[in-house]
C-alpha positions as CSV (number, residue, x, y, z in Angstrom):
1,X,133.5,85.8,28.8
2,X,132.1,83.0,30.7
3,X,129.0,81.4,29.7
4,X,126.2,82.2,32.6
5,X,122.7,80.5,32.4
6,X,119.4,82.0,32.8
7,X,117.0,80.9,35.6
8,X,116.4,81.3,38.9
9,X,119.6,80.9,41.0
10,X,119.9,79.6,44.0
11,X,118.7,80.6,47.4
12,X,119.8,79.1,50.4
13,X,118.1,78.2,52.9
14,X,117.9,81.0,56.2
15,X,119.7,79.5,58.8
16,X,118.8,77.7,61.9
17,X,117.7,80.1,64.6
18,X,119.9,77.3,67.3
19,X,122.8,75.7,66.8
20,X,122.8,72.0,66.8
21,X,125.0,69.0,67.0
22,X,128.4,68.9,65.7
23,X,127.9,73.0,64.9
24,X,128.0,73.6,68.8
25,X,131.6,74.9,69.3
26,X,131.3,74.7,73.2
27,X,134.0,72.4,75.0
28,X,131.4,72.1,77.7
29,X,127.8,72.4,78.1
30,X,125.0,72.5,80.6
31,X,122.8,69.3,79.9
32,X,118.8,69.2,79.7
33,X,117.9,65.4,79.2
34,X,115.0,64.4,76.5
35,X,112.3,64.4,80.0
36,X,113.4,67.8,81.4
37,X,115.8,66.5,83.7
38,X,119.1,68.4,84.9
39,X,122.1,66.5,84.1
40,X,125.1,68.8,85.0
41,X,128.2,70.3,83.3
42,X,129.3,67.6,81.1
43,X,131.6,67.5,77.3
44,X,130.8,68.4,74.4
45,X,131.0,64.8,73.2
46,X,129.8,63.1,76.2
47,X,126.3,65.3,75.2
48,X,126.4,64.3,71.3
49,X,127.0,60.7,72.2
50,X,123.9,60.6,74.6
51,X,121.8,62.7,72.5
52,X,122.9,59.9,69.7
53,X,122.1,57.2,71.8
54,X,118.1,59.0,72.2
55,X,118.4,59.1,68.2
56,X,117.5,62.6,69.0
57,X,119.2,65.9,68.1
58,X,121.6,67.9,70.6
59,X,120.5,71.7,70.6
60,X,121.6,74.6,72.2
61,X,118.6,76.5,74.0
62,X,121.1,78.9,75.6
63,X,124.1,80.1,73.9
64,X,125.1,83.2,76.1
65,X,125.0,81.5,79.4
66,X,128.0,79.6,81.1
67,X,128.7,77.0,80.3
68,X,125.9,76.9,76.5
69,X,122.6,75.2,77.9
70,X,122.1,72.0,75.7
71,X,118.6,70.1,75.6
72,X,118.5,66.6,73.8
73,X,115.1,66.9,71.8
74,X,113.4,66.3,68.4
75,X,114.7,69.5,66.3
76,X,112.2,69.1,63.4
77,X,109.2,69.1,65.9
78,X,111.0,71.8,68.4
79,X,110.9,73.5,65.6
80,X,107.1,73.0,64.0
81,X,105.9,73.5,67.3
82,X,107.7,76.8,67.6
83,X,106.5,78.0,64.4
84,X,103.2,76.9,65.5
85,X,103.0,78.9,68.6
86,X,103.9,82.1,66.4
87,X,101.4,81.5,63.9
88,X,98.9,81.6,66.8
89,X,100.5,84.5,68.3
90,X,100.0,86.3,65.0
91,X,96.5,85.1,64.5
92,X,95.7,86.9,67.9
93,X,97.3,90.0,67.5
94,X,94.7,92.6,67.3
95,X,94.9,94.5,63.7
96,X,92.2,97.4,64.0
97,X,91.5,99.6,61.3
98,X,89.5,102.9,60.5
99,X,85.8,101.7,58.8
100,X,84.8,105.5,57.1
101,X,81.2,106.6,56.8
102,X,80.2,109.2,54.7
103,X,76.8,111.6,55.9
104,X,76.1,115.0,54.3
105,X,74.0,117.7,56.8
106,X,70.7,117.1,55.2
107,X,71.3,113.4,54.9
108,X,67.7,112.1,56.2
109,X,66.6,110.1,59.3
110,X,66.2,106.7,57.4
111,X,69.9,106.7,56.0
112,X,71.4,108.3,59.1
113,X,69.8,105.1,60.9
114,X,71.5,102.8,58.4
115,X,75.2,103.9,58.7
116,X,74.6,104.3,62.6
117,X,73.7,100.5,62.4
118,X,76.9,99.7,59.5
119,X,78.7,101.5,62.1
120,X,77.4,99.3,65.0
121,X,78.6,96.1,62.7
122,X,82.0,97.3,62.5
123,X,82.5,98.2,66.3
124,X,80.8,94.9,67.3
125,X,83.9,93.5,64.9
126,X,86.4,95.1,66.5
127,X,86.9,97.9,63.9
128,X,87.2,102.1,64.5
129,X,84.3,103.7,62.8
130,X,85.0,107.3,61.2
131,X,81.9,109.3,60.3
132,X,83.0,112.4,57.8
133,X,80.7,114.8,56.4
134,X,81.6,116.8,53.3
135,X,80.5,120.7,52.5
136,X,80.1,121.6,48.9
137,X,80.6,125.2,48.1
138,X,78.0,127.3,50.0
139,X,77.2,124.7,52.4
140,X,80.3,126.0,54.3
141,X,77.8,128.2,56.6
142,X,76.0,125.3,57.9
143,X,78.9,123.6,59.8
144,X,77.0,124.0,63.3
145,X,74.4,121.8,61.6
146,X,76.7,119.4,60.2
147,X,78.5,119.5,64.1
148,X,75.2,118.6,65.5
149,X,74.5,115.7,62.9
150,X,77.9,114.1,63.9
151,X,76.9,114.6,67.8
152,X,73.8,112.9,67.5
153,X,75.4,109.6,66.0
154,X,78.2,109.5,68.7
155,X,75.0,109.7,70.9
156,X,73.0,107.0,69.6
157,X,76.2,105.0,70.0
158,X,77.3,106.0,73.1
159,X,76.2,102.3,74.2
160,X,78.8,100.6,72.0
161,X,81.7,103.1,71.3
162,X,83.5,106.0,73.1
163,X,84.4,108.8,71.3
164,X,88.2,109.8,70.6
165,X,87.8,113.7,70.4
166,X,85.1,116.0,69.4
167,X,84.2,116.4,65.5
168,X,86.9,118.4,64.0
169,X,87.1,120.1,60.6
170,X,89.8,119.2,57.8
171,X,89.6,120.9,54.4
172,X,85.9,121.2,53.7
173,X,85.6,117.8,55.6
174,X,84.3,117.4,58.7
175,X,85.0,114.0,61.2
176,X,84.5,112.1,64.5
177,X,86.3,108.8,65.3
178,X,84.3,106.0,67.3
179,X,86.5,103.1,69.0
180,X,85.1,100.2,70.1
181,X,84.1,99.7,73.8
182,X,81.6,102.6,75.6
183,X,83.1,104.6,78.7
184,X,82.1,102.9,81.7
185,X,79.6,105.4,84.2
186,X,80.9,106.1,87.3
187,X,78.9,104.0,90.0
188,X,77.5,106.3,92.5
189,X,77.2,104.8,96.2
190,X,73.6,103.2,96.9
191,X,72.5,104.6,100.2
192,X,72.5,102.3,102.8
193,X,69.3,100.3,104.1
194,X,71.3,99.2,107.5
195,X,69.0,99.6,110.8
196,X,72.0,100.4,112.5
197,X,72.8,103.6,110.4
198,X,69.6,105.2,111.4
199,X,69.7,108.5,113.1
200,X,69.0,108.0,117.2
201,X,65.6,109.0,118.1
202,X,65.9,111.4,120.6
203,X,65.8,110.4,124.4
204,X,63.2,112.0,126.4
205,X,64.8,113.3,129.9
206,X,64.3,111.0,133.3
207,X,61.8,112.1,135.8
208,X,62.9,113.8,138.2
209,X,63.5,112.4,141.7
210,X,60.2,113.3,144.0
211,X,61.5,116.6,146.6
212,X,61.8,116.3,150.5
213,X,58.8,118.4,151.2
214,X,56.3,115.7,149.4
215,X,58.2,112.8,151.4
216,X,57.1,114.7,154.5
217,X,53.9,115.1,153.3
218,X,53.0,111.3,153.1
């Protein structure tokens, strides 16, 4: 039996999302000089020896179009720029997540007003905001109470959330979810102050014409 050594073995490296240089197997390509420029369906060597005369790298941008498209360019800052790009892409993605509050029915003004103002924290960050409210034994009976405890904070932040759903009961839990953003009002149409859109006054009737027997009378 053959004598294998401990340690770490060896992992290659993954490989090269693009093919480049001599491990393009294309007879012909479609050339992109170094400045962007079009330079036609040319050979395979033809496009190594000018990317070799650049001292940059031959890589193919393209490989299911006919001919493979080919761009002379720096590979090692193609590709540091590229992962660049996706690390930014990444860092912008928008991860939300579920902040929970806990409030009991009886819980008192002063700590209501604190985890309404955590809550506004979190929104202003981005986050969802769930407010849950737990029953102990008897305290089953007073769910209306505990309803109307949990419709009071989505009301005092009705300025700075919108509410997904009304609260709902799980177990001997009760919860509301808040996302971030209010519901925009309906704008209602401003009445119009235009002179122009004013009713018509009514027109009093033209005199009448004088008759033939006052004419004769003059």
């Amino acid at each position: 039996m053959a004598f294998r050594p401990r340690g770490p073995r060896f992992v290659p490296p993954p490989p090269d999302a693009h093919r480049i240089n001599r491990h393009i197997r294309a007879p012909q390509v479609r050339l992109v000089g170094a400045d962007g420029s079009q330079l036609g369906v040319v050979p395979i060597d033809d496009a190594l020896r000018r990317a070799e005369e650049a001292q940059l790298d031959l890589v193919e941008v393209a490989p299911t179009a006919q001919p493979p498209v080919c761009r002379i360019l720096d590979y090692g800052k193609f590709k540091y720029q590229q992962h660049k790009k996706e690390a930014e892409a990444r860092r912008k993605q928008s991860t939300t997540t579920v902040k929970e509050l806990r409030l009991g029915y009886r819980t008192d003004v002063g700590d209501l007003e604190r985890q309404i103002l955590k809550a506004r924290e979190f929104l202003a960050e981005g986050d969802r905001v769930k407010f849950t409210l737990r029953f102990r034994g008897r305290e089953m009976a007073y769910q209306d109470l505990g309803r109307q405890k949990l419709m009071r904070v989505c009301e005092a932040l009705s300025d700075a959330a919108s509410v997904e759903g009304n609260p709902r009961m799980e177990g001997r839990m009760m919860g509301v979810i808040l996302a971030p953003g209010a519901k925009k009002k309906p704008v209602k149409p401003q009445p119009s102050t235009r002179t122009d859109d004013k009713p018509a006054t009514k027109r009093e009737p033209a005199p009448a014409p004088p008759s033939v027997a006052a004419e004769d009378a003059s």
